[in-house]
C-alpha positions in Angstrom: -7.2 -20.1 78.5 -8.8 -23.6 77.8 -9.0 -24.2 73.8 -11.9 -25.9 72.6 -11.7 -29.4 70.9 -14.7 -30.5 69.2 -16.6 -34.4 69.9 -19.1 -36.2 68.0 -22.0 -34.5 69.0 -20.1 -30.8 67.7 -19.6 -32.4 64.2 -23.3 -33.6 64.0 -24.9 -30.6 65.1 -22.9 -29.0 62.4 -24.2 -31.8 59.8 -27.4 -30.9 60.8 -27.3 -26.7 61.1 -26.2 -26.4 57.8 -28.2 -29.2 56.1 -25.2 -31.1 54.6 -27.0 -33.9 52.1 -26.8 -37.5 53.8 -24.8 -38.8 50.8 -22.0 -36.1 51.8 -21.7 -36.6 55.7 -19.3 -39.3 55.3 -16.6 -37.1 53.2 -17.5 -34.2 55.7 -16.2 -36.5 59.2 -13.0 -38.1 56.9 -11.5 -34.3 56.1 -12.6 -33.5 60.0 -10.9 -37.1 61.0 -7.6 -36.1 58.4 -7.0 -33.0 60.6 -6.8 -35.1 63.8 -6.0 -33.9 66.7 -5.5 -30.2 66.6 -9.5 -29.9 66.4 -10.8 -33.7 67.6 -10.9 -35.4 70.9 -7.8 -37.4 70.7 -10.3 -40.7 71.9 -11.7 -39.9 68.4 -8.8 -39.8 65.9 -7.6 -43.3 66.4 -10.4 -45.0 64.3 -12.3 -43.2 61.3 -15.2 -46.5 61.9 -15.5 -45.8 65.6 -15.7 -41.8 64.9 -18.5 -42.7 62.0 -20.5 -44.5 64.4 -20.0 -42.1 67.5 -20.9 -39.1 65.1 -24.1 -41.6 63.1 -25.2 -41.9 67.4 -25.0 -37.9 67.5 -27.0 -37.2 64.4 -29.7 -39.8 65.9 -29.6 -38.0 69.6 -30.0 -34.6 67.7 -32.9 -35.0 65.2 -35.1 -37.4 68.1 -34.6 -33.5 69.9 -35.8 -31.7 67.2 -32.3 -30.3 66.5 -32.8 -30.9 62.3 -31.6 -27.4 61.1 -30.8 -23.9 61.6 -34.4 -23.0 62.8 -33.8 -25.5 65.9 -33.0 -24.3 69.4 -29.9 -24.6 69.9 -29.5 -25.8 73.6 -30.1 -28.9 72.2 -26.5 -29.3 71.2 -25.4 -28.4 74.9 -28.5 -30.7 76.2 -26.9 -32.6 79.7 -23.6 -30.7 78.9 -20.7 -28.9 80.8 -19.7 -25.5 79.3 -15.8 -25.7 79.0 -15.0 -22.3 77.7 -17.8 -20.4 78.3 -19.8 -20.1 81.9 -22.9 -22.5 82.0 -25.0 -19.5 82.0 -23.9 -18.9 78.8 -23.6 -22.7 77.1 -25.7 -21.8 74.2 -23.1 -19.2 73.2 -20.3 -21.6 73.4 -22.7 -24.1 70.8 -23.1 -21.1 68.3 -19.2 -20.6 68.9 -18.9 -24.3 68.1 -20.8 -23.9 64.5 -18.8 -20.9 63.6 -15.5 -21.9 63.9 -16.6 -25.6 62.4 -18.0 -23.6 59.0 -14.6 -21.8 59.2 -12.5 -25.4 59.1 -15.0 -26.9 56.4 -14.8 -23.5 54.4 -11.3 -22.6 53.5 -12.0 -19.9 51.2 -14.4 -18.2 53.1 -11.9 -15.6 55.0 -14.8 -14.3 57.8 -18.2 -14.6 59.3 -19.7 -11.6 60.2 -21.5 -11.7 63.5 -23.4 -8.7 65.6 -23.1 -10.2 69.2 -25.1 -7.3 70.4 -28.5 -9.5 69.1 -27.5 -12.9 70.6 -28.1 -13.0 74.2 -32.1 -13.1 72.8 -31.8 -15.1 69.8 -29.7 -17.5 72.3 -32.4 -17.6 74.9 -28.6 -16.4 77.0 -30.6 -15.1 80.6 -27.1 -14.0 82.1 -26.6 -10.4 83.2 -24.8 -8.7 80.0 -21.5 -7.4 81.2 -21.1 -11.7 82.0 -22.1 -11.7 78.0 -19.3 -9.8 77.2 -17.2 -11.7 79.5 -17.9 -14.7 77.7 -17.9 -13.3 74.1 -14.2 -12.6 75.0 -13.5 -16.4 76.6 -15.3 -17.9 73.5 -13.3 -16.0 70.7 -10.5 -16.6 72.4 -11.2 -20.2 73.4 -12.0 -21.0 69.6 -8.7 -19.7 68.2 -10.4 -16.7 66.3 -9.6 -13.4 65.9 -12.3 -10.1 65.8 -11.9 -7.4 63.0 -14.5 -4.5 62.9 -16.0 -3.6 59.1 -12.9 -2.0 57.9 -10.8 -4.8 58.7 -9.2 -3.3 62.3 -8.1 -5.6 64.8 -11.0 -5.2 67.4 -10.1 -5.7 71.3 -13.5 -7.6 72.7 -11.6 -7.4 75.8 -13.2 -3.6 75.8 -16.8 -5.1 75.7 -19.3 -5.7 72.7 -20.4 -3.1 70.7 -23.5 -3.3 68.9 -22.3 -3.7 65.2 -21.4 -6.1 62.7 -17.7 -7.7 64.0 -15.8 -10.0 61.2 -14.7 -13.4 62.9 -12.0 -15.5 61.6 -9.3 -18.3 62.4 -6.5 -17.1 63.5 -3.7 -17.5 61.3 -1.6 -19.6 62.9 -4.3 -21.8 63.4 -5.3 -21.8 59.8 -1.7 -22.8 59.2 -1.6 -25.5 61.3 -4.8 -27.2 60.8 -5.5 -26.3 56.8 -2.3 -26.5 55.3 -2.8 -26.0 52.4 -6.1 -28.3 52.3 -8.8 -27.1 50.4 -11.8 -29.5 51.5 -14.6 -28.2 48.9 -12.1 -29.0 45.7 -11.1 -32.1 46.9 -15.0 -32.9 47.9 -15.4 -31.9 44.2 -12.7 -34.0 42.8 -14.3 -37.0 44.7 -18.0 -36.6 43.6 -16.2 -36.7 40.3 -14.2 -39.5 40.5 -17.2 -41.5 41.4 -18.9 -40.6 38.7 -16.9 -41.3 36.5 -16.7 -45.2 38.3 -20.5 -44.9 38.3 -20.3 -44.5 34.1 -17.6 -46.8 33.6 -19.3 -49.8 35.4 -23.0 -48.4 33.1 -20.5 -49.5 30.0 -19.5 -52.9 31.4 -22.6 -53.4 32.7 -24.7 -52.7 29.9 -22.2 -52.0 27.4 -22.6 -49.3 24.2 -25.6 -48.9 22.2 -25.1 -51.3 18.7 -24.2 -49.6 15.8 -27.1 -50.6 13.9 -29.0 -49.3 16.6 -26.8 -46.0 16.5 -27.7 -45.6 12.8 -31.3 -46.2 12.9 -31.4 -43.3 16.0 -29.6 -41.2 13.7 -32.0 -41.5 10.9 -34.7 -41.3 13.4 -33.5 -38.2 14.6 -33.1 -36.8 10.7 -36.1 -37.3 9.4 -37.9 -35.7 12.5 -35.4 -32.8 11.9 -36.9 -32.7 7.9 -40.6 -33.1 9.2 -40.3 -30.2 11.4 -38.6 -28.0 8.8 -41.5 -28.5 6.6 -44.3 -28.1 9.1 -42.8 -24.9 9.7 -42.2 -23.7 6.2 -45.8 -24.3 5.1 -47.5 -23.0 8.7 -44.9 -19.5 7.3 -46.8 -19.8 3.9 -49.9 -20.4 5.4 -49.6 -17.0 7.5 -48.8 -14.9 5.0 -51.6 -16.4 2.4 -54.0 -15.3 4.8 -52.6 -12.2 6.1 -52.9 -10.8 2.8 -56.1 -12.4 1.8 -57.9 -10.4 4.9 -60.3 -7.7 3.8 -59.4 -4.3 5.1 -61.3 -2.1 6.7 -65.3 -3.1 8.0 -65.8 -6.5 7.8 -68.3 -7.0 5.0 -71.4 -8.1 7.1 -71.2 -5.5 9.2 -71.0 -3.1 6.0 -74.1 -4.5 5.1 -76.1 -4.1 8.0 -74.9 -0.6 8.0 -76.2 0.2 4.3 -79.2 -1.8 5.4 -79.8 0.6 8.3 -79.3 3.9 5.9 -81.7 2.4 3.5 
């Protein structure tokens, strides 16, 4: 059984199917580029610059095809491709396999995806006869080092055929092992957005330095006496209210009391 391992053009089409912000793709190829050669064409691992650029050349290739998001057909990924798990009839379901297993590497805490194969040979445009489907589904879970559960967390043999439910996909665990361990890429993506931050503010104070401490005080007092002015507006627009809720007549108003007597009379 031939085990996928993903190219350029499999990292940008993931870039682009979950709409990962432009100031993030960078951090999203280095963790991808960290885990080598496990998941990446080995061409690819031996320079994170010439990786950049090949996936920078896939993200341009991809959006002039109108691949920009999860809406876009998806044979644009496969577009003057061979299938190399999956038969050629059934390319497209090799590219959806590609995306799932990719949000699976980029996602460490998310333990499943739950997918209803049943529905894809139409929302894949996949023409094939469906026992070749099954076939595939089979090749492709197997070719992507992933394991099939049902709902109640079974071990589900595909090899049996599809059935038309909701299955949980997941890596298997000695692939998780091998290709995680022990990385989690959202904290350390967190740790890093922070980090620069925190360079960002630091070279704000050289830059510009702190605010003067006469200019300090004169905000403060600026602020207090706006604090005071408000107080008071509010304490006399209270008075005010109840002044005049207790000055109000009860009752008729008096004109209309007069046009009333005016009518008896």
């Amino acid at each position: 059984m031939h085990i996928y391992i993903f190219n350029a053009r499999d990292i940008a089409a993931y870039m682009k199917w979950f709409s990962v912000p432009s100031y993030m793709e960078v951090s999203y190829m280095q963790h991808i580029f960290n885990i080598g050669a496990p998941v990446l064409a080995t061409p690819l691992t031996r320079d994170f610059d010439v990786f950049k650029n090949e996936v920078y050349r896939e993200l341009y290739y991809l959006w002039a095809h109108g691949f920009e998001d999860e809406r876009s057909d998806i044979s644009a990924m496969s577009r003057d491709c061979m299938a190399l798990v999956c038969d050629q009839d059934c390319i497209n379901l090799e590219s959806y396999m590609k995306l799932i297993t990719l949000h699976l590497i980029f996602t460490k805490n998310l333990p499943y995806v739950k997918v209803n194969f049943a529905g894809l040979p139409l929302a894949l445009g996949i023409t094939c006869e469906y026992s070749q489907f099954e076939e595939n589904v089979y090749k492709a879970v197997r070719g992507f080092n992933l394991v099939s559960r049902d709902v109640f967390d079974r071990p589900f043999d595909l090899k049996l055929g599809v059935p038309d439910e909701l299955l949980k996909l997941s890596l298997s665990d000695g692939f998780k092992q091998e290709i995680l361990k022990g990385r989690d890429f959202r904290e350390s993506l967190r740790r890093e957005q922070t980090d620069k931050m925190n360079k960002l503010k630091e070279a704000s104070l050289k830059e510009f330095g702190s605010m003067a401490p006469e200019d300090e005080q004169r905000r403060k007092r600026k602020s207090r006496s706006k604090t005071a002015e408000g107080k008071k507006r509010s304490q006399g627009e209270r008075a005010n209210s109840r002044k005049t809720s207790t000055a109000q007549p009860k009752g008729i108003p008096l004109e209309d009391r007069r046009h009333r007597e005016g009518d008896r009379g």
